[in-house]
C-alpha positions as CSV (number, residue, x, y, z in Angstrom):
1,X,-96.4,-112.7,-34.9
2,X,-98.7,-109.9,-33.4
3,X,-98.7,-108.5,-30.2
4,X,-102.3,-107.4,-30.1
5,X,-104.8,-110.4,-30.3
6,X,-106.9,-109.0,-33.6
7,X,-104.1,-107.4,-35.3
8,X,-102.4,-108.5,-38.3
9,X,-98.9,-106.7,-37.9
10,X,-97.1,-108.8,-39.8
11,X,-95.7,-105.5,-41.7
12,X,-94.2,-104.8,-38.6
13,X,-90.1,-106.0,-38.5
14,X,-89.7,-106.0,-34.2
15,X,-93.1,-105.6,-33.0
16,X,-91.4,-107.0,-29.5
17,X,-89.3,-104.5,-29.3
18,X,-92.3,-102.0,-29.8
19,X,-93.8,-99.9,-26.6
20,X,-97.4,-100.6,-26.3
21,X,-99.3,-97.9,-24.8
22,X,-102.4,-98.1,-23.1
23,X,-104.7,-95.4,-22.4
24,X,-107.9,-95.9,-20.0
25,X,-110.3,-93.9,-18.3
26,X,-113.8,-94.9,-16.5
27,X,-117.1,-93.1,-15.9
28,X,-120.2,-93.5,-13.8
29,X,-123.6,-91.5,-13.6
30,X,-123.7,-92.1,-10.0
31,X,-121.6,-93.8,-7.8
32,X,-122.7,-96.7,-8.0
33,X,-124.8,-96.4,-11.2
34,X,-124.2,-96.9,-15.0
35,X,-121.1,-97.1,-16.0
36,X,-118.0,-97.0,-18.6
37,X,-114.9,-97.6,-19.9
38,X,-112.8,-96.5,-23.0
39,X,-109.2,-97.8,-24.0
40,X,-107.1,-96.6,-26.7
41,X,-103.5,-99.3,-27.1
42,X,-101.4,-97.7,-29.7
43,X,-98.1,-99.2,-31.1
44,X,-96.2,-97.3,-33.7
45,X,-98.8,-96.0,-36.0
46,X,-101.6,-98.6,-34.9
47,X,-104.3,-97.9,-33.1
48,X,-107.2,-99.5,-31.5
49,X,-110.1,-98.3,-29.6
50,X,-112.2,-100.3,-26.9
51,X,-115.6,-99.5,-24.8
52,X,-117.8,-101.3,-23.0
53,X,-120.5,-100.9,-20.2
54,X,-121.9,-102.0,-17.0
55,X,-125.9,-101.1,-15.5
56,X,-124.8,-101.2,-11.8
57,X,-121.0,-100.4,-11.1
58,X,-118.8,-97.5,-9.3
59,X,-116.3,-95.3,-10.9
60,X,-113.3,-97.4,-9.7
61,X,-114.6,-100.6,-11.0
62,X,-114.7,-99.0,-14.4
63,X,-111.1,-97.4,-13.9
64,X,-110.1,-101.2,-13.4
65,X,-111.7,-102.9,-16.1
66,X,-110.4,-100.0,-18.7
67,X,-107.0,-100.8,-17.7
68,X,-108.2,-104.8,-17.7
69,X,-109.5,-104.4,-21.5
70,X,-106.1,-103.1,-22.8
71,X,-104.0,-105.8,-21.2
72,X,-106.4,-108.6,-22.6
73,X,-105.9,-107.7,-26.2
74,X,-101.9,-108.1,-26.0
75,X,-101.1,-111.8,-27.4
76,X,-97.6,-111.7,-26.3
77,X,-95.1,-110.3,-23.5
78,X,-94.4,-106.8,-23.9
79,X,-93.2,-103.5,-23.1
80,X,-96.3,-101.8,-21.9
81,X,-97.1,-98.2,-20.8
82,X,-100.7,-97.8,-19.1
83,X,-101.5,-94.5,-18.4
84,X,-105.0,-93.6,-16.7
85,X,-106.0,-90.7,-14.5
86,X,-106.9,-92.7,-11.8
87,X,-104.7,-92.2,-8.5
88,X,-106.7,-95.5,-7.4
89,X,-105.7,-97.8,-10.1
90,X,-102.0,-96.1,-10.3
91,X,-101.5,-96.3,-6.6
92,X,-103.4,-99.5,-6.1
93,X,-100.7,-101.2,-8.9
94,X,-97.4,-99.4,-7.9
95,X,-97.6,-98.9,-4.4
96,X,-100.5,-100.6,-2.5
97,X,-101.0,-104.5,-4.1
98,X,-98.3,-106.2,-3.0
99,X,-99.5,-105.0,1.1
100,X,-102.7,-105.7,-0.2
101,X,-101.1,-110.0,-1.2
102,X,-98.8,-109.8,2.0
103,X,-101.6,-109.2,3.9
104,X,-104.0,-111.6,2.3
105,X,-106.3,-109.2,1.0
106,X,-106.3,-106.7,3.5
107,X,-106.0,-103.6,2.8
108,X,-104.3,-101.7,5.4
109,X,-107.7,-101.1,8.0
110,X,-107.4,-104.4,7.9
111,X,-110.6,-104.6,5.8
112,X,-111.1,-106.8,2.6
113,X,-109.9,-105.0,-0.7
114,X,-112.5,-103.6,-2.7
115,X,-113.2,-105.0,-6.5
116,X,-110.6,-107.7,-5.2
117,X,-111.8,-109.7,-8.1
118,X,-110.2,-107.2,-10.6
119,X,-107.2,-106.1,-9.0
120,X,-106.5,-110.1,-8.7
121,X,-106.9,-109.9,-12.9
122,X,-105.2,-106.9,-13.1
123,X,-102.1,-108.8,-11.6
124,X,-102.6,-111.8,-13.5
125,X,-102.4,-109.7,-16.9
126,X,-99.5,-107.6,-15.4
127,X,-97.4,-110.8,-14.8
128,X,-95.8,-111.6,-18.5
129,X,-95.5,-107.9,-19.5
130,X,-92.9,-105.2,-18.4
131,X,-95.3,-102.9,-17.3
132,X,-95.3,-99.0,-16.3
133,X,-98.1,-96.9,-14.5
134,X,-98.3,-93.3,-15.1
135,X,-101.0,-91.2,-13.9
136,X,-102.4,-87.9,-16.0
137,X,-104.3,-85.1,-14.4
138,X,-108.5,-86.0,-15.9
139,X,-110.1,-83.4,-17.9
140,X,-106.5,-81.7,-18.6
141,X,-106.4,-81.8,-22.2
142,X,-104.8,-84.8,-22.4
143,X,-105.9,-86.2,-25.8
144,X,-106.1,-90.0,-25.3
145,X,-107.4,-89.3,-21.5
146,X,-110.0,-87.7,-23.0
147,X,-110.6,-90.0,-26.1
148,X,-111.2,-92.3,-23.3
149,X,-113.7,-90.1,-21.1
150,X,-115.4,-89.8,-24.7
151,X,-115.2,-93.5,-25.1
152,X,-116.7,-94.6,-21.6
153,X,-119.5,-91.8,-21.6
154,X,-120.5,-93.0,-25.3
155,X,-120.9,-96.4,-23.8
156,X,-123.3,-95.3,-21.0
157,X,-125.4,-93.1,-23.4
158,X,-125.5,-95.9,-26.3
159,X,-126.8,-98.2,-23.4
160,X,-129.2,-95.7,-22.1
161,X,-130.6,-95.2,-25.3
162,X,-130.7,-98.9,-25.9
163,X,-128.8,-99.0,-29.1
């Protein structure tokens, strides 16, 4: 069994009973404009990385998918700690989506939720796990915050530079 969907940790005796920690930042030059993401999941002594871009986004967008990305690799139900220094994501997860479903969408202006689409995946991914949100201070010195920031702003200058 493996709880990440291209890891082999068959070495592993209890992976289930392993945390799974997800790290996530994103990045935009503008808002909107090019954008980023960078995830880091780490169980035990593995690690994996993740990037990706988009051409035309906004900061938050990018904040989602980063969180997104690490949910999608895990194969299997587990314990999961995201961590990300976005208030938005944090807040929109622990104290603002289940309004936001009451409500059918609404937020509390009584205006459609922005990048509905991905807080909708979010929640989906969410569902089978045990999940907890903690929020980190950006730019602090957190090391995996700022592996991430290095990961998402790699992504934009890679695409920029058309590698």
């Amino acid at each position: 069994m493996t709880i990440f969907s291209d890891w082999n940790m068959a070495s592993m005796s209890k992976p289930a009973e392993k945390l799974v920690e997800i790290f996530s930042d994103g990045a935009c030059s503008g808002n909107p404009g090019p954008g980023g993401w960078g995830t880091v999941l780490r169980c035990g002594n593995y690690e994996k990385e993740f990037s990706g871009y988009d051409p035309e986004t906004t900061n938050n967008r990018m904040e989602l998918i980063g969180a997104i990305a690490g949910l999608e690799a895990l194969k299997r139900p587990c314990q999961v700690r995201v961590t990300t220094d976005s208030q938005y994501v944090k807040k929109g997860m622990t104290e603002w989506i289940d309004g936001w479903v009451k409500r059918g969408w609404k937020n509390s202006q009584k205006k459609p939720v922005a990048n509905r689409d991905l807080w909708e995946r979010l929640l989906e991914l969410t569902d089978p796990h045990e999940v907890e949100w903690c929020w980190v201070r950006g730019h602090d010195g957190h090391a995996e915050n700022e592996r991430c920031d290095a990961l998402a702003r790699a992504a934009i200058e890679t695409a920029r530079d058309g590698l």
